[in-house]
N, C-alpha and C positions, 0 to 999 in steps of 0.2 A: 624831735629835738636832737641835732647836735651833741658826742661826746667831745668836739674838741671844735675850737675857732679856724685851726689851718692843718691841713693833712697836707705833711712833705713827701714828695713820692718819688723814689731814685732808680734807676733802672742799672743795671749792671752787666757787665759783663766782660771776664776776664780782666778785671781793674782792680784786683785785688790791695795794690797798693794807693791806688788815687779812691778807690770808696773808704778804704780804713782811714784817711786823714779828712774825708766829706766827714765819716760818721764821729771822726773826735770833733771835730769844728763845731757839728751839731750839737754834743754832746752838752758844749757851753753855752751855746746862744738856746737852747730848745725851751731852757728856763724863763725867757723873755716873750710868754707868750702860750697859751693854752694851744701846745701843739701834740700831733700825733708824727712816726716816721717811721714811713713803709718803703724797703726798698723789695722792687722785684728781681731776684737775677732769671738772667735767660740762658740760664743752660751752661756757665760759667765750671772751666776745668780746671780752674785756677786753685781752687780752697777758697773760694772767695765764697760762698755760703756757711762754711765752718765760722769763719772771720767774723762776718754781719751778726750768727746767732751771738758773739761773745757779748753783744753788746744788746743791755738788757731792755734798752725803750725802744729798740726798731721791732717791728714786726717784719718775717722775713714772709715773701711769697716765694720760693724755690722752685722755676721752671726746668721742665726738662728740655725744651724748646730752645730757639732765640726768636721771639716775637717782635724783634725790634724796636727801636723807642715809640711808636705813637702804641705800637701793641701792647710793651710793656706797661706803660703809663698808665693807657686806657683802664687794664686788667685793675690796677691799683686804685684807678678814681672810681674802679665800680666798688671798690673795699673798703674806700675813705669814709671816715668818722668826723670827718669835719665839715665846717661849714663850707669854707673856702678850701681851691686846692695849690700848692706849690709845684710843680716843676720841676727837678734840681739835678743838674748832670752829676754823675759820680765823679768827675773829676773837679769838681770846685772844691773851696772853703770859705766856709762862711765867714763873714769878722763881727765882731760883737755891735749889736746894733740894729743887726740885718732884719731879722725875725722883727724887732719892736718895728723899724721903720717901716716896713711893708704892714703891717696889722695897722697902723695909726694915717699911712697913708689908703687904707680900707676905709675905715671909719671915717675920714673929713671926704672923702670923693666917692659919693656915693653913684657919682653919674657914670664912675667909671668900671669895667667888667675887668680887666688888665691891664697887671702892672709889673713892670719889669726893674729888678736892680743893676744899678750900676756894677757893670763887671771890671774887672782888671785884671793886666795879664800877670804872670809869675813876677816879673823884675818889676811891675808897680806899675806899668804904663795903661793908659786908657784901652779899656777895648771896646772897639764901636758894637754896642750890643741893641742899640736903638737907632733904627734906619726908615727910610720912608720904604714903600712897597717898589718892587722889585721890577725891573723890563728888559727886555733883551735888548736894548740899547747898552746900557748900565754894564750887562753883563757879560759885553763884549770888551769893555777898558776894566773890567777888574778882574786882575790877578791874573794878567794878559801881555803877550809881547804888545800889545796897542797898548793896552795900558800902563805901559813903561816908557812908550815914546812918547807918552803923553801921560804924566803923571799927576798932572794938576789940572786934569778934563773936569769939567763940569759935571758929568756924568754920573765919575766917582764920586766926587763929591757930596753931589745935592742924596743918591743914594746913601752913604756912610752920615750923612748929617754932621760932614769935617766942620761945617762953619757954625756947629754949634755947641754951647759951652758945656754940655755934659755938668752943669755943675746945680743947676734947678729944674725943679719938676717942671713936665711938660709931657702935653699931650704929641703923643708921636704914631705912626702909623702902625709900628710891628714892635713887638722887642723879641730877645733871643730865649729861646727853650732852654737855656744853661740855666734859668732863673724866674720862670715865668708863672707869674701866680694868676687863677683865675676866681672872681669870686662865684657865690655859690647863684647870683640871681642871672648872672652871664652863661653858668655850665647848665645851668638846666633849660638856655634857649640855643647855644652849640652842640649840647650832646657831647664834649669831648674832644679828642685828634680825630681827623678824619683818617680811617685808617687805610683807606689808598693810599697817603704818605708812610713807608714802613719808616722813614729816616730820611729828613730835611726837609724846611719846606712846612711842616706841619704845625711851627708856630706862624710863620706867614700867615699861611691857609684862614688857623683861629681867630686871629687879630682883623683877618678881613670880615670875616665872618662874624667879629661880637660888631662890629661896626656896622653892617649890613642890620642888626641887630636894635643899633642905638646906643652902643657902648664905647665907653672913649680906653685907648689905652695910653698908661699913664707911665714914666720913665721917673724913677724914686732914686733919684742921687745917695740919698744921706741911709741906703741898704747897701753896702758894699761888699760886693763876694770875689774873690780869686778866682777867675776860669784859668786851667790849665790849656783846655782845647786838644779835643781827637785823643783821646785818654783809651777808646776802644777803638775808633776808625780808623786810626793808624796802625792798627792792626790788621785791615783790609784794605790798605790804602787804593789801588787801582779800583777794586769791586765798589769801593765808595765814590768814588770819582763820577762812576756811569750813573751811580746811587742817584747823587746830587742832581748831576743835570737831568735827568731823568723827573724829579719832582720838580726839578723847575720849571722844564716844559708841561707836566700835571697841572701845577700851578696857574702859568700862564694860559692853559687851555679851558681851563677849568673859571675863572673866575674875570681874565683879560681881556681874552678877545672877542667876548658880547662886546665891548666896548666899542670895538671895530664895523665899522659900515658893513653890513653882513654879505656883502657883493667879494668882500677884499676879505673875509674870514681866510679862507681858503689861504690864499696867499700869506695872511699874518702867519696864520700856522706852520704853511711850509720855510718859510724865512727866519722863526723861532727856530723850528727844530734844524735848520741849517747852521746859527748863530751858535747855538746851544752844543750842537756836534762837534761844529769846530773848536769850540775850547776846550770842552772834552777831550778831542782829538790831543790837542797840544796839551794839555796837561799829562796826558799818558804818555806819550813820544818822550818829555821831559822827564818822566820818573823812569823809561825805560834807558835812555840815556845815560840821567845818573848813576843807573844801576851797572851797566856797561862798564862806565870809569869807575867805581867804586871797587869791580872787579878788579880791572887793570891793575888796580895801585894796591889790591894786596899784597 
């Protein structure tokens, strides 16, 4: 038996200031539901362990490590007291609401293993937090010089789920790890983050995976949390960048391209990880760049 319905599990690290306003958020909505709130830090030289203990419903895990987010998480879902588990970057905040909606969208959808809330960025705007699953097509127009010549591709699109209202629940193929609750009949036929993903990619992975399973995941509008976004990762921004495409190509090798006529595997793979470089590529030229002229104009 269960001491609690939903175990929140937050990972940290060096965010001292974006966990302290997760754990006040928390602090009001925790009440809206038989919850427990574990955050792990990984090794954090901030005072950000001092900070977490002040506050008297978290339980803290204090590593001396940085196990990264599926490591951390994992650590935490093997320590959870709850039935179901949450998700929750250190850089959100909850809004009142969020906890009941996600428990009550539990309870009427039983069909389903995952469910993800509605995020929104700082200034209030939507953020696509529920997307269909991922291809190197897709991920050659987004966040891409192509994808700027061409801004309203298909590609983008039908990925981001732009033509869709975000405004009712619906079964969707992924949602984001900023927010992602899994229940307890779906974790005990995943096992968890897979932990080849140290960071990104790893709620992908799950969502394919409760599905492969029999599990629908389900997008709950009426939870609504604040992502800030890259609250730690912008703290390693280039070492992230390889991070990213790196799990993507895991991703896509891992679960993709069985898909592919097994003649042309070979091929799918080398033309992934060509796609996948090049962006890379240009996303690092672009920060080195900027970094260049940011000099300049001191």
């Amino acid at each position: 038996m269960k001491d609690f319905d939903l175990s929140i599990t937050i990972c940290s690290w060096n965010t001292l200031a974006d966990t302290r306003a997760c754990l006040e958020s928390l602090d009001i909505v925790r009440h809206e539901g038989n919850v427990e709130v574990i955050v792990v830090d990984n090794g954090s030289a901030d005072g950000s362990p001092d900070m977490i203990r002040s506050f008297d419903f978290v339980r803290l895990i204090a590593l001396d490590e940085n196990l990264g987010f599926t490591g951390g998480h994992n650590r935490a879902i093997a320590e959870a007291k709850g039935r179901h588990v949450m998700l929750l970057n250190s850089d959100t905040v909850m809004h009142p609401g969020s906890v009941s909606g996600l428990l009550e969208a539990i309870r009427e959808h039983p069909e389903a293993g995952i469910f993800g809330a509605k995020l929104l960025n700082p200034d209030g705007s939507l953020q696509y937090s529920c997307r269909r699953f991922p291809n190197p097509i897709a991920a050659l127009f987004r966040n891409t010089p192509l994808g700027k010549l061409f801004p309203n591709n298909r590609f983008t699109r039908e990925y981001l789920m732009q033509d869709f209202a975000h405004d009712e629940m619906s079964e969707v193929d992924w949602v984001s790890g900023a927010a992602l609750v899994v229940t307890e009949p779906c974790l005990a036929k995943v096992k968890g983050l897979d932990p080849e993903f140290f960071m990104f990619c790893e709620d992908v992975d799950i969502c394919w995976r409760a599905k492969e399973h029999g599990f629908k995941t389900l997008y709950v509008p009426n939870a609504v949390i604040t992502h800030k976004i890259g609250g730690s990762t912008s703290q390693v921004a280039n070492k992230m960048i390889v991070r990213f495409h790196k799990s993507m190509f895991m991703f896509f090798r891992k679960h993709q391209v069985g898909q592919v006529v097994w003649v042309l595997r070979p091929l799918a793979l080398a033309g992934a990880a060509a796609a996948l470089s090049l962006r890379a590529s240009l996303y690092l030229t672009k920060n080195l760049w900027d970094s260049v002229r940011w000099k300049q104009h001191r």
